[in-house]
Every structure is written in structure tokens, then in C-alpha cells.
N, C-alpha and C positions, 0 to 999 in steps of 0.2 A: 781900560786896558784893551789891546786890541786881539781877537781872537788868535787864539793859534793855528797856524796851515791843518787839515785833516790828513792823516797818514794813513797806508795800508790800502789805499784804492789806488788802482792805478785803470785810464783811459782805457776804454773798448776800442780797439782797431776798427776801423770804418769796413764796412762790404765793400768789394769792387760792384761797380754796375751789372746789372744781367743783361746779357745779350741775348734776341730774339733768335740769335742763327748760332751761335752757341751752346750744342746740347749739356753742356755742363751749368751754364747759366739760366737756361732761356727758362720762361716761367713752366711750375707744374701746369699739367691739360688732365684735367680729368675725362675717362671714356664717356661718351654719350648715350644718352637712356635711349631703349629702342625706341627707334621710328623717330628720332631726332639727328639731327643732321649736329657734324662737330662743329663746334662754331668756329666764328671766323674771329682774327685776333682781336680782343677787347668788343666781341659782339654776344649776342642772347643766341642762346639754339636754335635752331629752326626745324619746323615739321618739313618731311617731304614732299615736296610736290608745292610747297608753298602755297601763292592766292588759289593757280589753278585748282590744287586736288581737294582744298575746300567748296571752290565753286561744282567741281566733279561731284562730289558727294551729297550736297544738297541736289542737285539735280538729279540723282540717281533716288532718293528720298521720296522726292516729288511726282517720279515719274511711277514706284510704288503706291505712295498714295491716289494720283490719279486710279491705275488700272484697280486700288479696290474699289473707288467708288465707284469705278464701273463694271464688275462684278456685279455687288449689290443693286443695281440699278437691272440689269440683265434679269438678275432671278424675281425682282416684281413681287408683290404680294402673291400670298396665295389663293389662287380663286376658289379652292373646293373647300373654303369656311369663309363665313361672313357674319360670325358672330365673335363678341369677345370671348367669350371661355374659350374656343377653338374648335366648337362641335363643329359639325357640319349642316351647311344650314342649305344645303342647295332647294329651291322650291321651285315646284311643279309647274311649268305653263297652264294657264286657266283652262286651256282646252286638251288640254291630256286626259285621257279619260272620260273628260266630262261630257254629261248627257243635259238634254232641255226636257224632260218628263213632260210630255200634255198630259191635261186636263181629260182622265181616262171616262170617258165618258161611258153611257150603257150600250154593250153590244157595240165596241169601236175594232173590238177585235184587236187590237194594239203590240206588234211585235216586236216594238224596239228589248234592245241586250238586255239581258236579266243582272242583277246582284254581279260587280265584277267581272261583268263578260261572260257566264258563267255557259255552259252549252247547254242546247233545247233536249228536256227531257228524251232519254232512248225509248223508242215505239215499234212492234213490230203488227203484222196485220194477219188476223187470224182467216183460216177458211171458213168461217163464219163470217167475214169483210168484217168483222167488229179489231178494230185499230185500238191496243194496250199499249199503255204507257209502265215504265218500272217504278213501281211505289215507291221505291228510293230515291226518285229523282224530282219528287215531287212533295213539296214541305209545306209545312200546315201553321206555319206560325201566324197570330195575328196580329193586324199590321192596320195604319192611320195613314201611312203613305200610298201613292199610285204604285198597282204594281201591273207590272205590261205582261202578260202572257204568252207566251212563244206557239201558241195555236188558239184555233178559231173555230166552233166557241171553245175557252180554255176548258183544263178538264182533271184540273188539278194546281196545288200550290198554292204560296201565304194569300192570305183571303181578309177579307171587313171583319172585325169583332160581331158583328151581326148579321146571320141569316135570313137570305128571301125567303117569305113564309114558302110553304110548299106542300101544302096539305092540299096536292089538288087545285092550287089557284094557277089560274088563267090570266094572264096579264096582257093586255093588248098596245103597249107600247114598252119597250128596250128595257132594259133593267138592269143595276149597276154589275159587272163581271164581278165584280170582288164580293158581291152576296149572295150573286148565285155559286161562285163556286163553292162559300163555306157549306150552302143548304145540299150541296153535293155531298162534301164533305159527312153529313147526317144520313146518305144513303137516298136522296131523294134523283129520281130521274127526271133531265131536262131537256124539255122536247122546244128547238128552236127551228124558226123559217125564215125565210126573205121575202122577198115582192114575185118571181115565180113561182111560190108555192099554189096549187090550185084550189081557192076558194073553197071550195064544197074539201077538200084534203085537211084543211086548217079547219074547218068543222068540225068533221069526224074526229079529229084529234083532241081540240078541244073538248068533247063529250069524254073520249079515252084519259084525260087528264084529270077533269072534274071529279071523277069517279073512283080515280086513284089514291088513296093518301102517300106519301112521300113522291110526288111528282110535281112538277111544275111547267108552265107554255109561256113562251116571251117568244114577239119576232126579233131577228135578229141580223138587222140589214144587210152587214155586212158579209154575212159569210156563203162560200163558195156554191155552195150547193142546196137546192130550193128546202127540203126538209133534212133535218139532222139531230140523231138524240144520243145523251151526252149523259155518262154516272162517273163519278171519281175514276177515272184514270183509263177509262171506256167511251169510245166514241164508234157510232157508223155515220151513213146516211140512208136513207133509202127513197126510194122513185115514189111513194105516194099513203096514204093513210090505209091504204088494202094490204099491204106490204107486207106477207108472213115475216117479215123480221122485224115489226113491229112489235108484234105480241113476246116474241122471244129474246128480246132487247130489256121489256117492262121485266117478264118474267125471271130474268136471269142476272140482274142489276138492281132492282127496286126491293132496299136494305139487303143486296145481294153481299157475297164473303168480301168484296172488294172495297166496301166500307169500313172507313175509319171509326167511325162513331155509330155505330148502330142502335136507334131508338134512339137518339137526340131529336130533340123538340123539331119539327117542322110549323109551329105556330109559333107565335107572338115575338115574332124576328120583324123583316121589315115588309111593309106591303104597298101596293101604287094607291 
């Protein structure tokens, strides 16, 4: 049997065509998202500026990152650390400060800078010509190092762990500063001369020495003036072994108040 016709539907009317010039027809246009251009008919959005303002923009990119690297490059390490942690490690030229100490020999007289540059003990000179030094400025530490004297013969300061004997010995060649000044130190009076001193004067003295306990005689090439006698922090000179300020030199120095150590050993220290 052959179907029967379907009833009750009837045909959709066809659309007329849309026309592009037609505002009743012509297609919907959706607005453009910012910074997109409206597009052209049957085309994609476009950004503004197109190739150019992408090529703009990398180049503006570029020309940032240039100027940081060169920034960075400007400010350079930092020179005032040159350690990893970031202490500061700046160090000293070898010759700042630095001294060459000789070889203090005996009786060299030796004035190079004390400890740190430190200034030469303050001295004032009495009308007795007896030249005082301020017990303050003059330190008593004992020491294995050379240590250089700021006067001649010294007359004070760190000294040898061992005393020149001084009971009266006579020593006829130099003797190390740094032991005769601890035998100072003990209150002993030290009577030194050069190559001008007069024969028959360096005699007399020596007798005067012999016969004293805490005294001692060494020459002492180097220093200024032919005879010169020396107690912790007490110096003259005088013109010859007849010399009234000889006897009042011994007198008034020999375990005089101006020792440190009063009645320390004058024997079994060190001897020529």
C-alpha cells in the first residue's frame, strides 16, 4: 500500500538575501574589544598599529634591557670587601708601618720608633744637670724581642728577662742594652764612656765602681759625650772622674727612691 501524503505541515517561506548596504539586512557586527581594530568584512580583528607597533615594542623592550645591563656593569663589584661573607677584607701594604728591627747590639744606642710609634719618654733637666725621665712613660715589661731605646745610654723600659750582674763588675767591652737596663731597673748605677774618655778618668772610675755594690762600668761607643752615668730614669754627664757630681750622682741613685725594685739581686744575672 503506498503511504499516505503527511498533513498539518506546511513549507517555511525562504529568507530574502541580506544585503551588506542594507541596514535592515546587512549582517550583525559585533563592537571590538579594546585595542582591536573593527574588522574588515569577512576578516579577523586586528591590533593597532599592526607589524609596525609590534616591531615598536620589542624595540622599546630591548632598548630597556640594554640600558640595564649597563647599569649593572657601571656599578662594578664592590672593591671595599674581597671576601665571600662580605667582611671587609681591605689589607695593609707591606710597608705601612713596617719597620726592619737590627740586630740591637751592645751599646748601639739604637733610636728607631718604639711600640706603634709611640712618643720618646717626657724629660725635664734639673739644676743639678741631672736629666729625669716620668716613670710613667717608661715600662718594665720583660721581653725576647729587640727593643730600640729613644736615648743613649737608655735609662729606662721593657728590658732582657736577665740582669747584667752589677755588684760592682767592670766590664771592659759593650754590654747588651736590654740587660743593663733591667740591672737598672734593681737600683744599680751605670757608669758608661767612649773613646774620649781620659785614661787615667776610666781608671779612677773603675776603682769607684769596684767598690760599690749595685753599680756597674761598660764603654759605650756610641754615645755623645766621653763619660756619662745613668740609674732608672736618671741620667747626667760630667767632664771627668774628679767631678763633685760624681759622688752625688752614686749618692743619690745607688737603690736611690727612684727604683723600681729595691734590693733585687745584682748577682747571678748575666756577665762577660
Amino acid at each position: 500500500m503506498g503511504s499516505a501524503p503527511r498533513t498539518g505541515t506546511a513549507s517555511r517561506p525562504s529568507r530574502p538575501p541580506r544585503s551588506a548596504t542594507d541596514p535592515a539586512t546587512a549582517p550583525e557586527r559585533r563592537p571590538a574589544a579594546p585595542g582591536l581594530r573593527a574588522p574588515a568584512a569577512g576578516g579577523r580583528p586586528r591590533r593597532h598599529g599592526g607589524t609596525a607597533g609590534r616591531r615598536g615594542g620589542a624595540l622599546a623592550v630591548a632598548g630597556l634591557l640594554v640600558l640595564g645591563f649597563a647599569g649593572l656593569a657601571a656599578c662594578g663589584p664592590d672593591d671595599s670587601t674581597g671576601s665571600d661573607d662580605g667582611k671587609s677584607s681591605t689589607m695593609p701594604s707591606a710597608s705601612a708601618g713596617a719597620t726592619s728591627p737590627s740586630a740591637a747590639g751592645p751599646g748601639t744606642g739604637s733610636t728607631a720608633p718604639g711600640k706603634g710609634g709611640a712618643k720618646a719618654p717626657r724629660s725635664t733637666v734639673g739644676s743639678d744637670g741631672v736629666t729625669s725621665w716620668n716613670p710613667a712613660d717608661l715600662t718594665r715589661n720583660h721581653v725576647t724581642t729587640t727593643v730600640h731605646y729613644p736615648m743613649t745610654p737608655p735609662v729606662g723600659g721593657d728590658h732582657a728577662p736577665v740582669w747584667m750582674n752589677c755588684n760592682g763588675d767592670v766590664y771592659t767591652k759593650p754590654i747588651p742594652d736590654m740587660n743593663a737596663v733591667h740591672a737598672l731597673e734593681h737600683g744599680a748605677v751605670w757608669v758608661t764612656y767612649n773613646a774620649s774618655a781620659k785614661p787615667a778618668d776610666v781608671k779612677k772610675l773603675a776603682a769607684l765602681v769596684g767598690r760599690t755594690p749595685y753599680s756597674l762600668m761598660s764603654p759605650y761607643p756610641t754615645q755623645q759625650h766621653p763619660i756619662t752615668l745613668t740609674a732608672w730614669g736618671k741620667q747626667r754627664t760630667v767632664q771627668g772622674a774628679d767631678d763633685p757630681a760624681v759622688s752625688a750622682f752614686f749618692t743619690a741613685y745607688v737603690q736611690g727612691p727612684q727604683t723600681p725594685e729595691p734590693g733585687a739581686s745584682c748577682t747571678g744575672g748575666l756577665a762577660q
